[in-house]
DSSP file (Angstrom, degrees, kcal/mol; ACC not computed):
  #  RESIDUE AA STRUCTURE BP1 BP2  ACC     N-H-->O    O-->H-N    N-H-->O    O-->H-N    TCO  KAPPA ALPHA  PHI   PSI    X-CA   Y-CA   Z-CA
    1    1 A X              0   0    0      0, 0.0     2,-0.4     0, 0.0     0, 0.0   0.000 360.0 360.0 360.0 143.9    0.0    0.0    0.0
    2    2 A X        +     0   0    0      2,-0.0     2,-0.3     0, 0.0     0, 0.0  -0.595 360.0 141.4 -96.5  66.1    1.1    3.3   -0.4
    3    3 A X        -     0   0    0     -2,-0.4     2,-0.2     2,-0.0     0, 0.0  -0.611  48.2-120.8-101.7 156.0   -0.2    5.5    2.3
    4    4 A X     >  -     0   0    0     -2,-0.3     4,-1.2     1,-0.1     3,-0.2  -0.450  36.3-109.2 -73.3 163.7    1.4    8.3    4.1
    5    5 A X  H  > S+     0   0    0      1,-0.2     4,-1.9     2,-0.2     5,-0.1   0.715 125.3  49.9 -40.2 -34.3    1.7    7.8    7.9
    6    6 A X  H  > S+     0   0    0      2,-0.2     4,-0.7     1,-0.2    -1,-0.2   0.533 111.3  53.1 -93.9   1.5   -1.3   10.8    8.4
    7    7 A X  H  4 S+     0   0    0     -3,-0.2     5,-0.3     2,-0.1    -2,-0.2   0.790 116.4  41.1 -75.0 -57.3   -3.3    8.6    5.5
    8    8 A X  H >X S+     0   0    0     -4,-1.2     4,-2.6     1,-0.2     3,-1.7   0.943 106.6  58.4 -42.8 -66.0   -2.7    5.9    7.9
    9    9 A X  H 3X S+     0   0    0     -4,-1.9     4,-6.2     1,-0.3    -1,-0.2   0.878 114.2  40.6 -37.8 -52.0   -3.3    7.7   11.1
   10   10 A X  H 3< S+     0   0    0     -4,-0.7    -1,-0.3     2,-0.2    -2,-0.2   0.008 103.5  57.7-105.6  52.2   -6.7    8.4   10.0
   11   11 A X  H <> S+     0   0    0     -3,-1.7     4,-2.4     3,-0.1     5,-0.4   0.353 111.4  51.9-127.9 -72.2   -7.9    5.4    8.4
   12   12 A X  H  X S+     0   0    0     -4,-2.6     4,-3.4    -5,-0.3    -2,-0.2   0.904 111.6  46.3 -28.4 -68.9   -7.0    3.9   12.0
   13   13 A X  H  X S+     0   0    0     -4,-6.2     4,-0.5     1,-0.2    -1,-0.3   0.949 109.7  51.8 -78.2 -26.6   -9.1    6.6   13.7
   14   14 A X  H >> S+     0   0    0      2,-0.2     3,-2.2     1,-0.2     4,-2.0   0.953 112.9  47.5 -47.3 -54.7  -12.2    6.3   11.4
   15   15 A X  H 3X S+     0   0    0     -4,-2.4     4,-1.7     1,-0.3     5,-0.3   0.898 108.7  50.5 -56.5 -44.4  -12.3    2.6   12.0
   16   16 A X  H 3X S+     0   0    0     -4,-3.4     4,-0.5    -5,-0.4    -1,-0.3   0.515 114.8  48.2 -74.4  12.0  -11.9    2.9   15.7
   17   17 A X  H <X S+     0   0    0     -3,-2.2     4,-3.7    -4,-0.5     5,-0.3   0.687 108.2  51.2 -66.6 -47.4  -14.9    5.5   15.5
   18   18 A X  H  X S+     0   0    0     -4,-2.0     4,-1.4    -5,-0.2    -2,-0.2   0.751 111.3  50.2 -74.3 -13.2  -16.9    3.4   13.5
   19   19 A X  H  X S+     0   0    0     -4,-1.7     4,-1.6    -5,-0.2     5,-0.2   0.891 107.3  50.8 -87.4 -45.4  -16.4    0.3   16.1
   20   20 A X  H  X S+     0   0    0     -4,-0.5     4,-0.9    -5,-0.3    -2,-0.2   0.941 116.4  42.2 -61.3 -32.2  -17.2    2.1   19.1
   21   21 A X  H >X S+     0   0    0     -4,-3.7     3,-3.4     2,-0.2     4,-2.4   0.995 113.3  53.2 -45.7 -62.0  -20.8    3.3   17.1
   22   22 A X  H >X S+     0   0    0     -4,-1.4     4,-1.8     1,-0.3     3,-1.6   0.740 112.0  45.1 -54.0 -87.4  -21.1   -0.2   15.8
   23   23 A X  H 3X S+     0   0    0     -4,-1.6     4,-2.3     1,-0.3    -1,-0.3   0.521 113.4  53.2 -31.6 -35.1  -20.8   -1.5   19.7
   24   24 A X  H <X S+     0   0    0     -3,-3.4     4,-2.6    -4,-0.9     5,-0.3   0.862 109.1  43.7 -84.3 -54.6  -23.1    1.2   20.7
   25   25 A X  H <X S+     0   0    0     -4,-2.4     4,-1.9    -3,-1.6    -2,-0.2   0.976 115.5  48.3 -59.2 -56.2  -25.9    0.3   18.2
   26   26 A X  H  X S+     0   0    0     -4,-1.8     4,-1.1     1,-0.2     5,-0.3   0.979 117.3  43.8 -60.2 -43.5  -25.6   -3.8   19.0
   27   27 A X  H ><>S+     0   0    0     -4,-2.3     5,-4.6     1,-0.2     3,-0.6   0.957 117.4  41.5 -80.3 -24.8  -25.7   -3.1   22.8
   28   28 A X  H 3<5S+     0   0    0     -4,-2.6    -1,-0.2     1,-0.3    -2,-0.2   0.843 116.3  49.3 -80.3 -20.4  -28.5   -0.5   22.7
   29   29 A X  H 3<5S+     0   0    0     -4,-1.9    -1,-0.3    -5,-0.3    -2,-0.2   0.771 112.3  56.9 -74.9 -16.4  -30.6   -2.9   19.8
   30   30 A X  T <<5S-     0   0    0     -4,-1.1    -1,-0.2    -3,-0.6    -2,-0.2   0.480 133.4 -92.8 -98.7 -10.2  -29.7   -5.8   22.6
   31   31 A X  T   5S+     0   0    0     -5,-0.3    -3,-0.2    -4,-0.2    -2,-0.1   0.702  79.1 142.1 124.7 -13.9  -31.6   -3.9   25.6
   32   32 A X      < -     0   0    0     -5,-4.6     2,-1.0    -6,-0.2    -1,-0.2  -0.282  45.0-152.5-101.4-179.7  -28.8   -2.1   26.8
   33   33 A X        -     0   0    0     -2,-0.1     2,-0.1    -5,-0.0    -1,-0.1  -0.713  22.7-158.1-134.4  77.7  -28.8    1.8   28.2
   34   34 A X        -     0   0    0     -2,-1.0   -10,-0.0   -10,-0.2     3,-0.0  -0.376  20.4-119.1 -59.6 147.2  -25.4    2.7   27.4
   35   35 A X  S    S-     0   0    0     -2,-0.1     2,-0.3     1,-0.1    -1,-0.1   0.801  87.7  -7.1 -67.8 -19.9  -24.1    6.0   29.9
   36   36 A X  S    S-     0   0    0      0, 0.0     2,-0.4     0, 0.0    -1,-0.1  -0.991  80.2 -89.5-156.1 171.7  -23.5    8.4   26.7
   37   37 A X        -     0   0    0     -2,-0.3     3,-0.1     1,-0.1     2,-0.1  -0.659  40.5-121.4 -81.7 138.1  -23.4    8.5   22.7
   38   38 A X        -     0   0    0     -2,-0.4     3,-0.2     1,-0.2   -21,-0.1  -0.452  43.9 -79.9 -82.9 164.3  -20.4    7.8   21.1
   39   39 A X        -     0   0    0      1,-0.2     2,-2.1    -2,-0.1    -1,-0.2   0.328  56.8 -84.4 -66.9 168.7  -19.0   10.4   18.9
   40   40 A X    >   -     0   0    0      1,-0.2     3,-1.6    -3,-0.1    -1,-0.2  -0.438  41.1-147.1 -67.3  99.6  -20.4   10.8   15.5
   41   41 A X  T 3  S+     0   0    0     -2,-2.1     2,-0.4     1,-0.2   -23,-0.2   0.949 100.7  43.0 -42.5 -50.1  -18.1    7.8   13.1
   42   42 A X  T 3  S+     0   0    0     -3,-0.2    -1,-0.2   -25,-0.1     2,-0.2  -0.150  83.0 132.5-108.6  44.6  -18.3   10.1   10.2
   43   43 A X  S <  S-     0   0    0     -3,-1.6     2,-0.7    -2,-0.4    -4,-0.0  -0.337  72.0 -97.2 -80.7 155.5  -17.5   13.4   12.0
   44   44 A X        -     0   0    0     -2,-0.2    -1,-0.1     1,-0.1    -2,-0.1  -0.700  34.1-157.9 -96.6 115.3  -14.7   15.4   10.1
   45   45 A X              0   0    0     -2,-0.7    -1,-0.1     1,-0.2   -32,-0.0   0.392 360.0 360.0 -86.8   5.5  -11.5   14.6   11.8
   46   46 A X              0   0    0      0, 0.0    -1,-0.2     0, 0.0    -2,-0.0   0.238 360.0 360.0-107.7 360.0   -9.2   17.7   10.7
């Protein structure tokens, strides 16, 4: 692959955004009353 390290860097943090939604959505579709919303996955990160 040819990425930069900051291509890199934020490929890394979109995915960990989009896993913490993703968690957020299965536990709350499961029953559960999580204590806050997780940030917005596709929030602009510069």
């Amino acid at each position: 692959m040819n990425l930069t390290m900051f291509q890199l860097y934020d490929l890394i943090e979109r995915y960990s955004l989009y896993i913490n939604w993703d968690i957020d959505i299965r536990s709350r579709l499961a029953g559960g009353k999580p204590d806050k919303s997780p940030d917005n996955w596709m929030k602009n990160l510069h």
